[in-house]
C-alpha positions as CSV (number, residue, x, y, z in Angstrom):
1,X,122.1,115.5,158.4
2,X,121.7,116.6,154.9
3,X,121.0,113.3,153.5
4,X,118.2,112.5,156.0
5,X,116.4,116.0,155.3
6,X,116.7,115.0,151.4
7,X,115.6,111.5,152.0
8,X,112.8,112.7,154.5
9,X,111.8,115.2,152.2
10,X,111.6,113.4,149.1
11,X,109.3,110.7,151.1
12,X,107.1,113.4,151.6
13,X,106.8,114.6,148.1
14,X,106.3,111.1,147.3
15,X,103.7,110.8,149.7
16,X,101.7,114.0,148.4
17,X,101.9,113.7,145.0
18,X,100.7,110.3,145.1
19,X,97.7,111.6,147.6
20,X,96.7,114.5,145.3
21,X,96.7,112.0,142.5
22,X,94.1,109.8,144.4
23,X,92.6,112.9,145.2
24,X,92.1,114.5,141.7
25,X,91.9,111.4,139.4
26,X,88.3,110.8,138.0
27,X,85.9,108.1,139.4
28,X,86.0,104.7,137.0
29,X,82.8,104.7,134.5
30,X,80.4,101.6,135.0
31,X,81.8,100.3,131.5
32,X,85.2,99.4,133.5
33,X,83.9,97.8,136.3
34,X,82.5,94.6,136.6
35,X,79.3,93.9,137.1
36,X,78.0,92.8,140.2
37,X,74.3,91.5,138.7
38,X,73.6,90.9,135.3
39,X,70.1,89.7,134.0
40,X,66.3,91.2,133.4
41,X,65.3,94.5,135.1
42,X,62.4,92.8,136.5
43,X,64.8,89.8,137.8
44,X,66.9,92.7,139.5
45,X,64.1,94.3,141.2
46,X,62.7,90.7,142.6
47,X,66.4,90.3,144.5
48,X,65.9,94.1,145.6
49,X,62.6,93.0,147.3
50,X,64.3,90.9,149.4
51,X,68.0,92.4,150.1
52,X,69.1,95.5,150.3
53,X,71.9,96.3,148.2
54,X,74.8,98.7,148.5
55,X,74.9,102.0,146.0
56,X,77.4,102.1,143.7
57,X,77.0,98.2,142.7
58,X,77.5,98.1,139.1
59,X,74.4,96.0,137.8
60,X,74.0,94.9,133.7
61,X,70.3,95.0,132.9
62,X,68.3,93.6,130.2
63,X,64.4,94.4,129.5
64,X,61.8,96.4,127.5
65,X,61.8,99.9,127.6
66,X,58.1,101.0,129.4
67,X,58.8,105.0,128.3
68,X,61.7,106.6,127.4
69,X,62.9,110.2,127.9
70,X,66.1,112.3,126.4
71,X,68.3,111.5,129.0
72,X,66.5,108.4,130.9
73,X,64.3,105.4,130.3
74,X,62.7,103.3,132.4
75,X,62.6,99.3,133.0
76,X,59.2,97.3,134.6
77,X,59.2,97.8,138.1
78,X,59.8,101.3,138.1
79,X,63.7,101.4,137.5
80,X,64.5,104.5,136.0
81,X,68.3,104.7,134.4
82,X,69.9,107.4,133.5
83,X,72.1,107.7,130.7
84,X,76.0,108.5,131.2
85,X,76.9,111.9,130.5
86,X,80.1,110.9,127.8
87,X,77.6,108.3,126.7
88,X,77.2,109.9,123.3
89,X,74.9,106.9,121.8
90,X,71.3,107.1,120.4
91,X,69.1,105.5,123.2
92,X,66.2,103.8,121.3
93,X,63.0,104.8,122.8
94,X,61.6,101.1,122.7
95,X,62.0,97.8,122.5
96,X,64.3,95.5,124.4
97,X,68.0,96.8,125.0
98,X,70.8,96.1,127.8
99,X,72.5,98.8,130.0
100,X,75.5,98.7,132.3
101,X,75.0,101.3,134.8
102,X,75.4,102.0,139.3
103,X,72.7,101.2,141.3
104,X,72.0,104.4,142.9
105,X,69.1,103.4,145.5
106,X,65.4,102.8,146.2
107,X,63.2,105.4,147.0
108,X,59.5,106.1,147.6
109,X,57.3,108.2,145.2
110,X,55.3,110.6,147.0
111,X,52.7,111.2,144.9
112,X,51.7,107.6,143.3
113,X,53.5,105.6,146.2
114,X,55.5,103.3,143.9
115,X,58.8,102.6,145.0
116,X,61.3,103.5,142.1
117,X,64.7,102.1,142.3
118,X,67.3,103.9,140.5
119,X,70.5,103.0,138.0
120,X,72.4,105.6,136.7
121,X,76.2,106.4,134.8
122,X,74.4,103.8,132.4
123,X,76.0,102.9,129.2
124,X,73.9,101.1,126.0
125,X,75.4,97.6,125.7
126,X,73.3,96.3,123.3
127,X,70.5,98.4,120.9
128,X,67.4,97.7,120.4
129,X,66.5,93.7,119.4
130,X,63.3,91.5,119.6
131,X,62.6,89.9,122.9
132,X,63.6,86.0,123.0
133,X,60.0,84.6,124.0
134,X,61.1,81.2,123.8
């Protein structure tokens, strides 16, 4: 009887302590997932037009910076991404870069009526370079 109770019990423990790991353990970053879409913001936002996509895809996206804030920037087409808290990189505040972040959603702006779609846990990939206009 003693046996089972030990067994029994050390099942159990098993079976928390792997439960309160799952439970505890931090959320994987964008930088080790794989990216479901990579290519140009405005590319991104052309597929968005037509299908809905789930939040929490990790996308890779490459374009010029329209304006640029601390924390954020924002991509033609009005994606906004938002910079990755242990991101502790520079952003540049123009020119053509590359970001690896989690497609968060679409949502309407009230007040100008654009539709904004959102990226955000981003990571800089790739500084600042001149566009390839070839």
């Amino acid at each position: 009887m003693q046996k089972v109770l030990i067994t029994l019990s050390l099942f159990v423990a098993g079976g928390v302590s792997i439960g309160l790991y799952q439970y505890f353990r931090t959320p994987e970053k964008a930088m080790e997932q794989q990216s479901v879409f990579e290519g140009s913001a405005d590319g991104f936002a052309g597929i968005l037009m037509d299908y809905e996509w789930e939040t929490g895809t990790v996308v890779q996206l490459s374009d010029t910076i329209q304006s640029a804030e601390r924390k954020s920037i924002t991509f033609p087409n009005g994606i906004i991404v938002t910079k990755d808290t242990s991101d502790s990189s520079l952003w540049p505040t123009e020119g053509y870069i590359t970001v690896k972040g989690v497609y968060q959603g679409k949502e309407v702006d009230e007040f100008f009526g654009e539709t904004l779609i959102r990226v955000s846990g981003a990571f800089l990939l790739q500084p600042s370079k001149p566009e390839n206009l070839n």
